[in-house]
N, C-alpha and C positions, 0 to 999 in steps of 0.2 A: 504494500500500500504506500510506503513512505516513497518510494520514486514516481509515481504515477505526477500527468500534470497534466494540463488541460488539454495542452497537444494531442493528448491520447485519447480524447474526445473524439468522433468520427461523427460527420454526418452520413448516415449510409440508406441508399436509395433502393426502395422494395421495386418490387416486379410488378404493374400496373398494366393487369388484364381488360382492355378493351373490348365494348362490343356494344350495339346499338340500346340494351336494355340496362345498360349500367359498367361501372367497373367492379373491377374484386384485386385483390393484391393477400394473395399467401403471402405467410409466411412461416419457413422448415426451421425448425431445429439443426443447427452446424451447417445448414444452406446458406438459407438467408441474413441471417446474425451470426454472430460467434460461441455460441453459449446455447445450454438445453433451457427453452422455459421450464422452469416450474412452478412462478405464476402470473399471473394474469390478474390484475384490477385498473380502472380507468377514475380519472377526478373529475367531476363534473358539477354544474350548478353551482360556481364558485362566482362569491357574489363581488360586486363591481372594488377595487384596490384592493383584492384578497390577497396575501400571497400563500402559495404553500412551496413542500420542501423545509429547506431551512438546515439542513443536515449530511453528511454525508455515509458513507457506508465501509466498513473495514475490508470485506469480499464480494458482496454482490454487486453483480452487472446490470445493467437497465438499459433497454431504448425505450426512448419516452417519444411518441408520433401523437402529434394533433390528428386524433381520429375525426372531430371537426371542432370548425373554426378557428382560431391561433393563442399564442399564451410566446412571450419571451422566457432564454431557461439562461440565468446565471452560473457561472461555472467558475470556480476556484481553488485552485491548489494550493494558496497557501502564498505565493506569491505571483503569479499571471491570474487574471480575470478572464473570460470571454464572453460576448453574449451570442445568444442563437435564438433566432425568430423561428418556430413551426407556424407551419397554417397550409401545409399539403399533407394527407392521410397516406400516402406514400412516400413521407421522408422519414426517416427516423433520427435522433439522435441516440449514438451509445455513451453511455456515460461509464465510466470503470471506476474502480473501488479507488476509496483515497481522494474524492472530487467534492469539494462540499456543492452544495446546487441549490437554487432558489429559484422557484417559478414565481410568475408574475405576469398582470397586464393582460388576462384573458381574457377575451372577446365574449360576447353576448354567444351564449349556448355549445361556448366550447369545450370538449371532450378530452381528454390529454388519456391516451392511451398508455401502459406500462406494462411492459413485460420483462422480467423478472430473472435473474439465474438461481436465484436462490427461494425457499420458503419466507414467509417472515420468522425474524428472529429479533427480538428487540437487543438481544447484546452486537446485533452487526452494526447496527445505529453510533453514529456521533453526533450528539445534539447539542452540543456548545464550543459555539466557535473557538473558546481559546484552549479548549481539549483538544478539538482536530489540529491546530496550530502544532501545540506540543508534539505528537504525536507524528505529524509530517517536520519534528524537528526543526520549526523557525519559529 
């Protein structure tokens, strides 16, 4: 966790099945992403200057895709920032262990999809900024 940095962020672009009655976009396990889901939950009905987030994680991986409408995802190691705007259901961002993250700025009815390498476990959680700090060592 302590080398990780935001560079290792990846925006990564799903497979976007065309055809007169709709789109669809799979997504495989060790295909599509890097990593096996194991789970799956999406944040929605987040009301107007909410942010969620707020934390980083010791081992689990995430791509976080605006399944609809947008949200900006702050991104920080500890010493580089990044921001990244979603708002296409076929992009995703990977976010890697050792990142703290902070969503924010979502749009009226948007969706933020998340999918998971790991279960929940509340001891993978870092929830205070200046623990993660220590921790990624500055």
């Amino acid at each position: 966790m302590k080398n990780t940095t935001i560079y290792d962020c990846k925006i990564v672009e799903l497979k976007k099945i065309h055809n007169r009655a709709g789109n669809i976009t799979p997504i495989e396990n060790m295909q599509d992403i890097p990593f096996n889901i194991k789970r799956v939950y999406y944040l929605y009905d987040i009301p107007s200057g909410e942010e969620r987030g707020g934390h980083a994680h010791r081992k689990l991986k995430q791509l976080l895709i605006a399944a609809s409408g947008g949200f900006d995802v702050k991104l920080d190691d500890g010493r580089n920032k990044k921001f990244v705007h979603l708002n296409r259901p076929n992009i995703g961002l990977m976010v890697v262990p050792g990142i703290w993250r902070e969503l924010n700025n979502f749009s009226s009815g948007a969706i933020c999809l998340v999918l998971a390498s790991e279960n929940y476990d509340e001891k993978d959680y870092i929830r205070k900024y200046n623990e993660f700090k220590k921790l990624k060592n500055i």
